[in-house]
VOPA-692494 format. One line per 10 residues: number of its first residue (from 1); their letters; for each residue x, z, y of N, C-alpha, C, O. Coordinates in steps of 0.05 Angstrom, whole numbers. Example, Ala and Ser with C-alpha at 12.3 -4.5 7.8 and 13.67 -1.06 7.14 Angstrom:
! VOPA-692494
1> as> 264,156,-114,246,156,-90,264,156,-66,285,169,-66  257,142,-45,273,143,-21,258,157,1,268,161,23
//
This chain:
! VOPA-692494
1> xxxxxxxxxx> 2158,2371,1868,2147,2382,1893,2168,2399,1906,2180,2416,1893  2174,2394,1931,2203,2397,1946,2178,2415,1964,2156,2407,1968  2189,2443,1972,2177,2458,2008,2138,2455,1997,2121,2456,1978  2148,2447,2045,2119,2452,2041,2104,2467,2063,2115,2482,2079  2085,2463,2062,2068,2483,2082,2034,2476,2077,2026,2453,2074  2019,2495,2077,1989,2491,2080,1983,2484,2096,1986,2503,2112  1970,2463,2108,1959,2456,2131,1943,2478,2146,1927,2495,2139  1956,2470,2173,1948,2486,2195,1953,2512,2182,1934,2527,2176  1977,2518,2179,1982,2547,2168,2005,2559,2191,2005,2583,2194  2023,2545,2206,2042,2550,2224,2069,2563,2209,2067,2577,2188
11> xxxxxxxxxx> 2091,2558,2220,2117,2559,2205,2124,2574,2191,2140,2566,2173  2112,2611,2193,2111,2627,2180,2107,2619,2142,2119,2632,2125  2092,2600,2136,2092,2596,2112,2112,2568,2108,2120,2573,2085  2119,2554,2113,2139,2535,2102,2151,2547,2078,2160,2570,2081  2154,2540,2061,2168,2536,2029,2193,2526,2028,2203,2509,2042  2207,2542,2004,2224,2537,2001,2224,2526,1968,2245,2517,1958  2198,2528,1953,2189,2528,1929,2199,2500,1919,2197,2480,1934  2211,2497,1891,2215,2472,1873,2200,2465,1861,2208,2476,1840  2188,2459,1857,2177,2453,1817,2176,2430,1803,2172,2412,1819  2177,2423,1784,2179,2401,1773,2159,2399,1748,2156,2415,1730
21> xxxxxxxxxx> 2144,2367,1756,2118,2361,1732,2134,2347,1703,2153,2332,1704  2124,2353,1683,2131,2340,1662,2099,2330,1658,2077,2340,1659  2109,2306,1654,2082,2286,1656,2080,2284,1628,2057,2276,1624  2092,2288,1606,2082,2283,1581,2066,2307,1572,2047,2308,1556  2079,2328,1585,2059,2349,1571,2042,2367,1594,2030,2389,1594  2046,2352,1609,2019,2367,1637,2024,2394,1645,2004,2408,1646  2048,2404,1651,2056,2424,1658,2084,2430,1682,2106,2419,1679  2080,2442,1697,2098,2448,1724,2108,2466,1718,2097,2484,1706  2147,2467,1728,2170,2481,1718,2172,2489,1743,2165,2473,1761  2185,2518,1749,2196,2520,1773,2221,2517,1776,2229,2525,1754
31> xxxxxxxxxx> 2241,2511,1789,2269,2495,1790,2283,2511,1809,2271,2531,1818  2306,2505,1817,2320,2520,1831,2310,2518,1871,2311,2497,1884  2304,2539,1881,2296,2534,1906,2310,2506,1926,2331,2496,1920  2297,2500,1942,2307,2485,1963,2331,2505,1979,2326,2529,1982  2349,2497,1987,2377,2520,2008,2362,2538,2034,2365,2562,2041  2345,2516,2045,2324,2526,2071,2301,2525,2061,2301,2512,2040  2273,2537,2070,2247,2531,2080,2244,2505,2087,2261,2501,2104  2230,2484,2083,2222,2460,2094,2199,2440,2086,2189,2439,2064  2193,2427,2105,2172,2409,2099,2178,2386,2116,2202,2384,2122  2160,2365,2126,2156,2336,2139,2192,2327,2131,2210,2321,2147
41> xxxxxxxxxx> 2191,2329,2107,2228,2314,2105,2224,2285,2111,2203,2281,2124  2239,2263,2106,2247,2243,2105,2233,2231,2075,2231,2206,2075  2227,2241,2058,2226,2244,2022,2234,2243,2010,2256,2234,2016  2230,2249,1984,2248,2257,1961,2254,2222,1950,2237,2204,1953  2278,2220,1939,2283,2201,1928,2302,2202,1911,2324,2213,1916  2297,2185,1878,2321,2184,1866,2335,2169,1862,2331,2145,1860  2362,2184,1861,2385,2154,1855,2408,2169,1841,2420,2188,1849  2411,2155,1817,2438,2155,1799,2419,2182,1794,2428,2201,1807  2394,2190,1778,2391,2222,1768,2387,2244,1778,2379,2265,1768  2395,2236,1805,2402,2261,1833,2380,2252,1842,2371,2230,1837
51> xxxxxxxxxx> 2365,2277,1863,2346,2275,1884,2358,2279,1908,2371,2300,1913  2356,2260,1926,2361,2261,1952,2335,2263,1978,2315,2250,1983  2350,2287,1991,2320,2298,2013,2343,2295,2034,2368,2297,2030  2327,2288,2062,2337,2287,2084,2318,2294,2105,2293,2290,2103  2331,2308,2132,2307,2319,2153,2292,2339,2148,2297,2355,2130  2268,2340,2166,2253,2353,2162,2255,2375,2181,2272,2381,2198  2230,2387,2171,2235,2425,2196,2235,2449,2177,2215,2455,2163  2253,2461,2176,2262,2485,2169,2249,2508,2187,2246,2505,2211  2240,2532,2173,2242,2560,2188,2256,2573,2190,2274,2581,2176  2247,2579,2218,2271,2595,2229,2261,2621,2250,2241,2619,2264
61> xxxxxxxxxx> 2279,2650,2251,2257,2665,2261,2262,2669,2292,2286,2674,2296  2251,2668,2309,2263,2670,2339,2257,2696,2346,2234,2705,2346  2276,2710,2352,2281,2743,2356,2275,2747,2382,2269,2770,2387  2274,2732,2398,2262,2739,2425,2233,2745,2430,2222,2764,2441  2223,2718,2413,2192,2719,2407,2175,2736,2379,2151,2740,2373  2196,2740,2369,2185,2751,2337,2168,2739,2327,2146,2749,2320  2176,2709,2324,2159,2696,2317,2166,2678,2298,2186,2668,2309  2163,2660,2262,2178,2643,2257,2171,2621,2271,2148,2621,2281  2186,2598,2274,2181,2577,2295,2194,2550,2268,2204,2558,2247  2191,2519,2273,2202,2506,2269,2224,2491,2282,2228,2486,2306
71> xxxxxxxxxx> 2237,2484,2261,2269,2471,2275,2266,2444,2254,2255,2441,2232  2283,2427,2273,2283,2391,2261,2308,2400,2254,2324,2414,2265  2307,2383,2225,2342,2389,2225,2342,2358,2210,2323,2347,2199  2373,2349,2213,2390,2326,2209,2408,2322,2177,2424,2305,2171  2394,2359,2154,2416,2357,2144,2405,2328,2117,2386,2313,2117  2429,2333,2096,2425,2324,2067,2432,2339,2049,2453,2351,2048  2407,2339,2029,2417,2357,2004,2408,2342,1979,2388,2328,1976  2427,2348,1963,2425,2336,1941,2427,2356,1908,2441,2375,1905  2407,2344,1888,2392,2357,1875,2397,2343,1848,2389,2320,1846  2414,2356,1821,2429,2353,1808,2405,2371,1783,2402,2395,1782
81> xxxxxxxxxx> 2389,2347,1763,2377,2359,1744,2388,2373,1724,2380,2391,1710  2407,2360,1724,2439,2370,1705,2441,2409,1700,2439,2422,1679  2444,2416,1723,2454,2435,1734,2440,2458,1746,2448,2480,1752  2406,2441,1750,2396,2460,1767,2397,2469,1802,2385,2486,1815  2412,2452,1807,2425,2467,1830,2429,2442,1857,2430,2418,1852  2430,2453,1887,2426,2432,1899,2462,2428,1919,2475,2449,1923  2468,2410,1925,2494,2413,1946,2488,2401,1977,2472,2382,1981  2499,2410,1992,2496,2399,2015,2514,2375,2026,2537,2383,2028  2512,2352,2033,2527,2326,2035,2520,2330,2066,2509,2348,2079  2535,2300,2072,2543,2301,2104,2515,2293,2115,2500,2277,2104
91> xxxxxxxxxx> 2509,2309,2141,2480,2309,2156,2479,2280,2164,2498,2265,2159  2458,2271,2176,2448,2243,2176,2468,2245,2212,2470,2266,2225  2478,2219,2222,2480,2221,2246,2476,2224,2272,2491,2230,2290  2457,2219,2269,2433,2241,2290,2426,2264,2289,2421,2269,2265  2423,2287,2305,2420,2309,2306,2397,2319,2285,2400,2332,2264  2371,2309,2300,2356,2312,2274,2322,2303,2272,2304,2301,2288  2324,2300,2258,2291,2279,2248,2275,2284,2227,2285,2295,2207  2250,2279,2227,2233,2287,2202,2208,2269,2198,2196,2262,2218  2201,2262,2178,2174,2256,2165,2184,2225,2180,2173,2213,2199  2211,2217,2163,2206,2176,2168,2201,2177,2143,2182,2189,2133
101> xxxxxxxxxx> 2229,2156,2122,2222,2147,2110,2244,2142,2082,2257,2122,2086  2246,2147,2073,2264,2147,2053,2267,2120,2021,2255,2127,2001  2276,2103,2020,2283,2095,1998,2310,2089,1985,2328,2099,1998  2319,2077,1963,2344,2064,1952,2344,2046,1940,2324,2040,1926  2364,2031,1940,2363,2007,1933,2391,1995,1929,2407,1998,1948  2401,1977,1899,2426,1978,1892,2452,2009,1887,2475,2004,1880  2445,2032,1892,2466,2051,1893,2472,2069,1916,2485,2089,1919  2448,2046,1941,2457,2066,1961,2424,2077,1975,2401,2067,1976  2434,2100,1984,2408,2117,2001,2397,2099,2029,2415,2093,2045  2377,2094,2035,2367,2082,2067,2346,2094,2071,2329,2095,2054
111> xxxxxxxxxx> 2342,2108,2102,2336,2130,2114,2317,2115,2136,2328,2094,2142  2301,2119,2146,2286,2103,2165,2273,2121,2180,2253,2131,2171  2282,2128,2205,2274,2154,2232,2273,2157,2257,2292,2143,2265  2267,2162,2267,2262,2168,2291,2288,2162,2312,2304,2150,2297  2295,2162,2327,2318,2163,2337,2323,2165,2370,2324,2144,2382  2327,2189,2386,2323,2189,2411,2351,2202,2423,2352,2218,2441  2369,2194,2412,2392,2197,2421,2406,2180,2438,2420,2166,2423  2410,2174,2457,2422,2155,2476,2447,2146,2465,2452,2122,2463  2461,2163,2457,2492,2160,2456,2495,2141,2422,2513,2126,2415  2477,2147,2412,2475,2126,2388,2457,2108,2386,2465,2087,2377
121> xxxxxxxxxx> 2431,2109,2391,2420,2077,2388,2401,2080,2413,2377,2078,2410  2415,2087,2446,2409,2074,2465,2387,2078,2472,2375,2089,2454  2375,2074,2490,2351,2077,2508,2317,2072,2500,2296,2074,2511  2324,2065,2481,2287,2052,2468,2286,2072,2449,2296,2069,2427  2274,2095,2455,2251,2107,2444,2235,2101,2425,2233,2111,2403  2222,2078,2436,2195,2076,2422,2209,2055,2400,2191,2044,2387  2237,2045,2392,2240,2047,2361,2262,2066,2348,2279,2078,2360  2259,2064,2316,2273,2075,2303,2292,2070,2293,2298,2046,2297  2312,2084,2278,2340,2064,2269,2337,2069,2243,2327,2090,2234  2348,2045,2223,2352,2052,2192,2378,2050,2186,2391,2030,2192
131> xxxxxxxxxx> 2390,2078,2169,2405,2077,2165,2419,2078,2138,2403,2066,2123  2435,2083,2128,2450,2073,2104,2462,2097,2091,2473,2107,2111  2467,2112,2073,2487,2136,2055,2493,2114,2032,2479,2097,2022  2523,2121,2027,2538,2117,2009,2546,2141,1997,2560,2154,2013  2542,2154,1972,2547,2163,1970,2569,2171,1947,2574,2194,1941  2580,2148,1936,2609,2150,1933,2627,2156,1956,2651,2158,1950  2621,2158,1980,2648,2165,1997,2629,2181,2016,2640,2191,2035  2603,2186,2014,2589,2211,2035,2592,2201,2059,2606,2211,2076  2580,2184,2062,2584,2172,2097,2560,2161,2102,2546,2157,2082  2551,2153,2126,2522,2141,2134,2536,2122,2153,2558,2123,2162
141> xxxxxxxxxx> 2519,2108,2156,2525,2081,2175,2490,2072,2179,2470,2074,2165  2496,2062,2208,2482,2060,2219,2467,2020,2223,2476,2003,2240  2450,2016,2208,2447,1993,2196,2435,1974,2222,2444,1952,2228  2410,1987,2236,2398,1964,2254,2387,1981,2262,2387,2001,2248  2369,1983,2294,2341,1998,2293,2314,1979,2280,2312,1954,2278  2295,1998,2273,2279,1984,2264,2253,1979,2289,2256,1991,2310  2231,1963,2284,2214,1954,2300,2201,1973,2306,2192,1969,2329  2193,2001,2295,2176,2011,2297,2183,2037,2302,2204,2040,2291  2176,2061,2315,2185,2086,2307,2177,2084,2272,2156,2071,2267  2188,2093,2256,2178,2100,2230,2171,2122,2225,2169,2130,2201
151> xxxxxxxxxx> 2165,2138,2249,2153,2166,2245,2130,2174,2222,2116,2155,2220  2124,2190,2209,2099,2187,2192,2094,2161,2186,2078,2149,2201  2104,2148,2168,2101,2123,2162,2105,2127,2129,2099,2144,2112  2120,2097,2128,2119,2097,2095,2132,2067,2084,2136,2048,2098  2137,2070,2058,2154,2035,2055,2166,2043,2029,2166,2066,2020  2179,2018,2017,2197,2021,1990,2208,1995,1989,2201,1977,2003  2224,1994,1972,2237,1979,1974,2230,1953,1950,2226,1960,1927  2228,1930,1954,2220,1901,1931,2233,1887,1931,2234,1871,1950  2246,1886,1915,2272,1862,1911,2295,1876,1926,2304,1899,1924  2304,1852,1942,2329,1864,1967,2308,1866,1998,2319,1870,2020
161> xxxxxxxxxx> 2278,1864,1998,2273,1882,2015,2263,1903,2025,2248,1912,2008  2262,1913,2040,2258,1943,2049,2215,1933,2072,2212,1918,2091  2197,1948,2060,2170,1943,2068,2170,1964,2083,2176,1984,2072  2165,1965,2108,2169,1988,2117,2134,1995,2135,2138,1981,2154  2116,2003,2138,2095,2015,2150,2105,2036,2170,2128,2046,2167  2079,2046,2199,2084,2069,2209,2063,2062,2224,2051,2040,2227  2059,2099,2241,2035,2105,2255,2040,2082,2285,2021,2068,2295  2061,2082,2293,2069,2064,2313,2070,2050,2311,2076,2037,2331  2066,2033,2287,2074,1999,2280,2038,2000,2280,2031,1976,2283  2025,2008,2279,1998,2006,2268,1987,1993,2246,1985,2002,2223
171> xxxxxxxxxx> 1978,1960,2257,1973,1951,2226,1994,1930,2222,1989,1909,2210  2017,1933,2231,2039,1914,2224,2057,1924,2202,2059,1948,2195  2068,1906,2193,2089,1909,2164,2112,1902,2176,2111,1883,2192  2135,1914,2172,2164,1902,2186,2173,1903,2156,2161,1913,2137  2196,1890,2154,2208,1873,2132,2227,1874,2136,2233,1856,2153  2250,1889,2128,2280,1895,2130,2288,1880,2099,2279,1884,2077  2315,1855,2114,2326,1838,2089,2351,1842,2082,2368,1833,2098  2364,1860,2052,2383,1865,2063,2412,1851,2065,2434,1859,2073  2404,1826,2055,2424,1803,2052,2437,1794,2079,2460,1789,2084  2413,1793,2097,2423,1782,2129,2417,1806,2153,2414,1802,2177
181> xxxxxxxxxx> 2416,1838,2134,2410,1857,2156,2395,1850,2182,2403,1853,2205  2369,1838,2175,2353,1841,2187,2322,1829,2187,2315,1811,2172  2302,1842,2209,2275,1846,2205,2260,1822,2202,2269,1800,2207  2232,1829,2193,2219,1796,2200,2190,1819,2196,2186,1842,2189  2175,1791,2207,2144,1809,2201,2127,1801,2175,2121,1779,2167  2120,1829,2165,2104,1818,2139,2065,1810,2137,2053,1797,2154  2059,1816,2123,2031,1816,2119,2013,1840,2131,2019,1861,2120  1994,1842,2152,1980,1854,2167,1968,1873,2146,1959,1863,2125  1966,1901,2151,1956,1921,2135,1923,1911,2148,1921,1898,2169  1900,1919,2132,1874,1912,2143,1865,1947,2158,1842,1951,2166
191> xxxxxxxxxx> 1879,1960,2159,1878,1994,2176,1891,1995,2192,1902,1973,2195  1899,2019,2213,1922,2017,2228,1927,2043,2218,1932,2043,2194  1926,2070,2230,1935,2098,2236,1935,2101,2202,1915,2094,2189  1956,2111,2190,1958,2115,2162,1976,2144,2150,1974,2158,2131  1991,2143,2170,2007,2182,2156,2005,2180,2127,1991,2196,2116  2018,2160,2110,2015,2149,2080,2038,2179,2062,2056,2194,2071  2028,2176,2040,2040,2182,2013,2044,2165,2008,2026,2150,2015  2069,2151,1991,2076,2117,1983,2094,2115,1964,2115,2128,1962  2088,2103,1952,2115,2097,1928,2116,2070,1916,2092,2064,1913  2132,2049,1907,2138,2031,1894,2133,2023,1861,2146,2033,1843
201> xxxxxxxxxx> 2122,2013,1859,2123,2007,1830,2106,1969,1817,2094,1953,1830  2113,1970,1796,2115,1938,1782,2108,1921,1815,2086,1913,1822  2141,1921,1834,2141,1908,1854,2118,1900,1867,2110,1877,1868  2104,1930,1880,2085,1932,1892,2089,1959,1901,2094,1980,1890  2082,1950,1936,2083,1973,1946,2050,1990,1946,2029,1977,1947  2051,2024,1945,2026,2040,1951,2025,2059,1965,2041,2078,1966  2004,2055,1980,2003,2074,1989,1977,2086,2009,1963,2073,2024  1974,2114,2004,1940,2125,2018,1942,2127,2046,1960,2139,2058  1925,2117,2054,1902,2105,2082,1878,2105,2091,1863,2085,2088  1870,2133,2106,1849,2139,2117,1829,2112,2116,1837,2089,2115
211> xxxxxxxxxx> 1801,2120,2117,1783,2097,2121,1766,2100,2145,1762,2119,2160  1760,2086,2145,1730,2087,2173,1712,2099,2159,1693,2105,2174  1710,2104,2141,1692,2125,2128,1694,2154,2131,1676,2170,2125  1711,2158,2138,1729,2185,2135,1741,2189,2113,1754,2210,2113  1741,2172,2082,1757,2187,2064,1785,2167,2057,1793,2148,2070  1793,2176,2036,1829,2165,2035,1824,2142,2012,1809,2143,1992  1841,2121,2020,1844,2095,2004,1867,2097,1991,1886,2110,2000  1867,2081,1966,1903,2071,1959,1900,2050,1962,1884,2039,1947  1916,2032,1986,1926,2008,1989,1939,2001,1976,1950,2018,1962  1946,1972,1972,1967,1959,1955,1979,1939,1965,1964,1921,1973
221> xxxxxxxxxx> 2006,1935,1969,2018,1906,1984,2040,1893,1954,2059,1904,1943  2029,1869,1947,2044,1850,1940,2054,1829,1954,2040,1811,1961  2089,1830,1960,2097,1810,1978,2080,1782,1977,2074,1772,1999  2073,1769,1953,2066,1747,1942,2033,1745,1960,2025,1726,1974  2024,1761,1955,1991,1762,1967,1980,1768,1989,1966,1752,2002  1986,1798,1995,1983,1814,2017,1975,1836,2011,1984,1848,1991  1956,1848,2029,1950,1871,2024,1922,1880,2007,1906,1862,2013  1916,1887,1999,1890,1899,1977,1886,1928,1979,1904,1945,1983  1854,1933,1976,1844,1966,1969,1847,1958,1936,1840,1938,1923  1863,1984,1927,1850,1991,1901,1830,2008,1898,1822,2014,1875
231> xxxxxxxxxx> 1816,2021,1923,1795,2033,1914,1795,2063,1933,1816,2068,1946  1777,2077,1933,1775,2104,1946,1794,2126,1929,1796,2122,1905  1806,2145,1940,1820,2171,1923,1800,2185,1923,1784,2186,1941  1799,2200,1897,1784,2227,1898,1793,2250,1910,1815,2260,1905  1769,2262,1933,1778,2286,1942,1795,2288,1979,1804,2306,1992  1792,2252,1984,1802,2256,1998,1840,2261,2009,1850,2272,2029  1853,2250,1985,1874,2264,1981,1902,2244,1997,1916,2229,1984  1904,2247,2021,1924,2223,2039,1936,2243,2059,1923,2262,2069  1958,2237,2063,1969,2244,2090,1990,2256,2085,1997,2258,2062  2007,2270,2108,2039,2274,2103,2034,2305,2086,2055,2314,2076
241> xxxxxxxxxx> 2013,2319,2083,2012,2344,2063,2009,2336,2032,2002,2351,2014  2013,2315,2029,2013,2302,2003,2044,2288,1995,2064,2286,2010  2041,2279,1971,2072,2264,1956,2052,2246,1934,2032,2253,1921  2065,2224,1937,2063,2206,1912,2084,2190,1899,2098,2173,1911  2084,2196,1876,2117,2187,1864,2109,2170,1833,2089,2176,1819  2123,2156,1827,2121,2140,1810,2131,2150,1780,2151,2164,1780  2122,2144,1760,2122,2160,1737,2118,2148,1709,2102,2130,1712  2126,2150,1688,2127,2139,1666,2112,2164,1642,2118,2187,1639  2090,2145,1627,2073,2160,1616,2068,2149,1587,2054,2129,1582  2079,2159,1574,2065,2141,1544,2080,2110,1553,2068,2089,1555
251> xxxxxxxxxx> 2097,2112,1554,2117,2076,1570,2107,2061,1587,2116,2041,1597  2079,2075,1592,2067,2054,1623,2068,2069,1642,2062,2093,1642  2080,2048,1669,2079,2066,1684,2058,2077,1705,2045,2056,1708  2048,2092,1719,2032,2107,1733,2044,2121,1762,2067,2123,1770  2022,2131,1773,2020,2147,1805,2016,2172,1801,1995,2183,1794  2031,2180,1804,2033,2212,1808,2027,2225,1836,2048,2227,1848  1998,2237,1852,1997,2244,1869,1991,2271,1873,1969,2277,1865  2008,2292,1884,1997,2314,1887,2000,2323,1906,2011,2309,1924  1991,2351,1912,1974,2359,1940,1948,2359,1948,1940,2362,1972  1930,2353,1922,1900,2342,1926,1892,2383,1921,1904,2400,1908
261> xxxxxxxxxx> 1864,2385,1940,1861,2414,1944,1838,2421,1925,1830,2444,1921  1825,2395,1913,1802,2404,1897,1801,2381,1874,1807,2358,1880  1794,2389,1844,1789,2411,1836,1819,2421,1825,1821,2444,1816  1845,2402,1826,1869,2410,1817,1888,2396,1839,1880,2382,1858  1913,2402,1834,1925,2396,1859,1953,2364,1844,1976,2360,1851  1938,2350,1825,1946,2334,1819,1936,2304,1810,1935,2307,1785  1929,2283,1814,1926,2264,1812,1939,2238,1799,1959,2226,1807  1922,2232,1776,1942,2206,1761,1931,2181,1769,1908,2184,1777  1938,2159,1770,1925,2133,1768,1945,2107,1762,1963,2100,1778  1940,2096,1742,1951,2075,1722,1935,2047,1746,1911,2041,1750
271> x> 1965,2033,1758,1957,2010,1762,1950,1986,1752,1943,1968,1767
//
């Protein structure tokens, strides 16, 4: 658990809090702080052992207004279990963005955001660009824009491709390939508006999706099939004030969801 904020709480509380679950013995460590206050990042992701966070809004205090306020920021930090400790790598190329989308795949980091910069990916707004970290040489490159804003969205990566969801794509799936760098359309989500928690696992993507009911679903997309409910969450527990991360338990693996407000703020479920 990276930041943070309580819903509808206003910037004044943003987090700067770490902690880390040990899933074998059901207990949360607190870890070395985040460098800033932050929340709506990009998400946490691992690669090579390291956690990689990108974006997001930091607090910050505005002395004119005496007030704390939020700021988007563009940076990268990286999170070394080794050591405890986090470093700052080169900011994403864009000024700054928050709450796309984050996965990896083969060695390298891909970033999926917002992008309203003219001077780098041009006049269309209404999509996003995905981009690329290497982080043997600390550089980003700028891969394609994608179909969709990927704002509050969601995706992971299956095989060599990248599933990508968002509030702007509605119930469409875009499909980033990374053999011929570029999109195609996938299998129709059966929802549209989703603000997902999402994670990857036995090459299947997940992820929670409001219902016409009012409460929260875990969807499931198998390239091979399509899309599927696995069923209602307890509690209600979906949306960008949540994380769901993939996890190894007794050698099978499982969903790790937390941020749920009742009766604990953690959630397991074995696919």
């Amino acid at each position: 658990m990276i930041g943070g904020a309580p819903p509808f709480s206003g910037a004044g509380k943003i987090s700067d809090v770490v902690k880390a679950y040990d899933v074998e013995a059901n207990t949360w460590k607190p870890k070395a702080h985040y460098p800033v206050r932050i929340w709506l990042t990009h998400g946490a992701v691992e690669l090579d052992g390291k956690i990689y966070v990108t974006g997001g809004q930091k607090r910050q205090y505005d002395e004119q207004r005496q007030v704390y306020v939020s700021v988007t920021v563009g940076s990268l930090y990286v999170y070394d279990p080794s050591s405890d400790s986090w470093t700052r790598r080169a900011d994403l190329p864009i000024l700054a963005s928050g709450a796309g989308v984050s996965a990896t795949y083969k060695g390298f980091l891909y970033v999926a955001t917002a992008c309203h910069d003219p001077a780098i990916c041009g006049s269309r707004e209404d999509l996003g660009a995905l981009w690329r970290y290497n982080p043997a040489n600390n550089h980003w490159v700028l891969l394609t824009r994608t179909p969709h804003d990927p704002t509050y969205g969601g995706g992971g990566f299956i095989g060599g491709k990248l599933y990508l969801i968002s509030e702007a794509g509605g119930q469409a799936t875009d499909v980033y390939t990374v053999a011929t760098n570029t999109w195609s359309t996938g299998p129709e989500r059966p929802g549209s508006t989703c603000l997902p928690s999402y994670t990857t696992a036995n090459a299947k993507l997940y992820v929670t999706c409001p219902t016409s009911g009012g409460g929260t679903a875990l969807d499931v997309l198998d390239p091979g099939t399509g899309w599927s409910s696995a069923g209602p969450i307890p509690y209600n527990a979906g949306g960008p004030a949540y994380t769901m991360s993939r996890v190894v338990r007794g050698g099978r693996t499982a969903l790790e969801l937390v941020g749920v407000s009742y009766p604990t703020n953690n959630l397991q479920y074995a696919p």
